[in-house]
C-alpha positions, 0 to 999 in steps of 0.5 A: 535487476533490483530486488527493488521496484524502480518503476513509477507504475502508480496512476491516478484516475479523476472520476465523478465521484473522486479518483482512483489510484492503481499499482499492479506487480507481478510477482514471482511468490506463490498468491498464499505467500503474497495473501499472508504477507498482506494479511498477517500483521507480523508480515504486514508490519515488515513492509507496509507502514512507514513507522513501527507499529503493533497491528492486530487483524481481525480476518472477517467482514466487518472485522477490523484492522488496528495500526498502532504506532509505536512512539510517542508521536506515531498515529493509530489507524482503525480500518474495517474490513469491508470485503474478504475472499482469501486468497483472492481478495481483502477491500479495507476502509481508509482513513480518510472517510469514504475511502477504502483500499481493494487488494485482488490476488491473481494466480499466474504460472509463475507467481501472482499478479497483486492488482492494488486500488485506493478509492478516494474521495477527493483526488486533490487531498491524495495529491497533496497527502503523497497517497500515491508516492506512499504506495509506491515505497510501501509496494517496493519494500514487498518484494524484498519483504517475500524474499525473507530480507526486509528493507527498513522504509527509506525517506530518500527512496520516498522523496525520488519517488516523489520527485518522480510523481510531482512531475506527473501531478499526483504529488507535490514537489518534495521541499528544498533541503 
């Protein structure tokens, strides 16, 4: 198998307060490895983001996460930290106002279930920002990330992807060309 994740495992719920997106991935990593590669910006930044950044962490409630982009054209994002419990838990606002993103850590025998929920407040905006689609590339550039071999973010793996979940309604269809 790939070191690459090829399932589509994302899923969107509509709820009476907005939607719920949700990934799950069993990984064969000690659960302080996968804590660190999602909680120290050195190991964050190898994965996550679809653009080079410097990002700085303030490990705390209330504590507050800096992506700042490189370039003249790459955004800043300032999340809070809502919620840590290390090496089980870390819950993070979103950029969008009233959304927040909840990483639960779960030992198993073998490595660590990582459970990732994004709580949205409006589900129509996630679709048509490719929240889900985007998830899907940073969580499949994880694995590779823990194996000591970054991948460098793909826009083809993302477009497959989005091909992938436009069909099932959470993204729109990639544009021709």
């Amino acid at each position: 198998m790939s070191e690459r994740t090829t399932a589509y495992d994302g899923t969107m719920e509509r709820t009476a307060e907005g939607g719920v997106i949700r990934f799950e991935r069993h990984l064969p990593y000690p659960i302080r490895e996968v804590w660190a590669a999602i909680t120290e910006p050195s190991r964050l930044a190898e994965w996550w983001l679809p653009f080079d950044a410097d990002i700085t962490i303030d490990l705390r409630e209330g504590g507050r996460m800096v992506l700042a982009g490189r370039g003249e054209d790459a955004p800043t994002m300032t999340l809070t930290i809502r919620r840590v419990e290390p090496p089980m838990l870390l819950e993070h606002t979103h950029v969008d106002d009233g959304s927040f993103m909840r990483w639960e850590l779960e030992p198993t025998s073998d490595g660590c279930i990582l459970r990732l929920t994004h709580v949205v407040p409006d589900p129509d905006i996630a679709v048509d920002n490719c929240y889900v689609v985007g998830l899907h590339t940073s969580l499949s550039r994880l694995r590779p990330c823990l194996a000591g071999t970054p991948v460098p973010w793909d826009w083809d793996t993302f477009a497959e992807a989005q091909s992938h979940y436009a069909a099932r309604g959470l993204a729109p269809e990639p544009a021709a060309g």
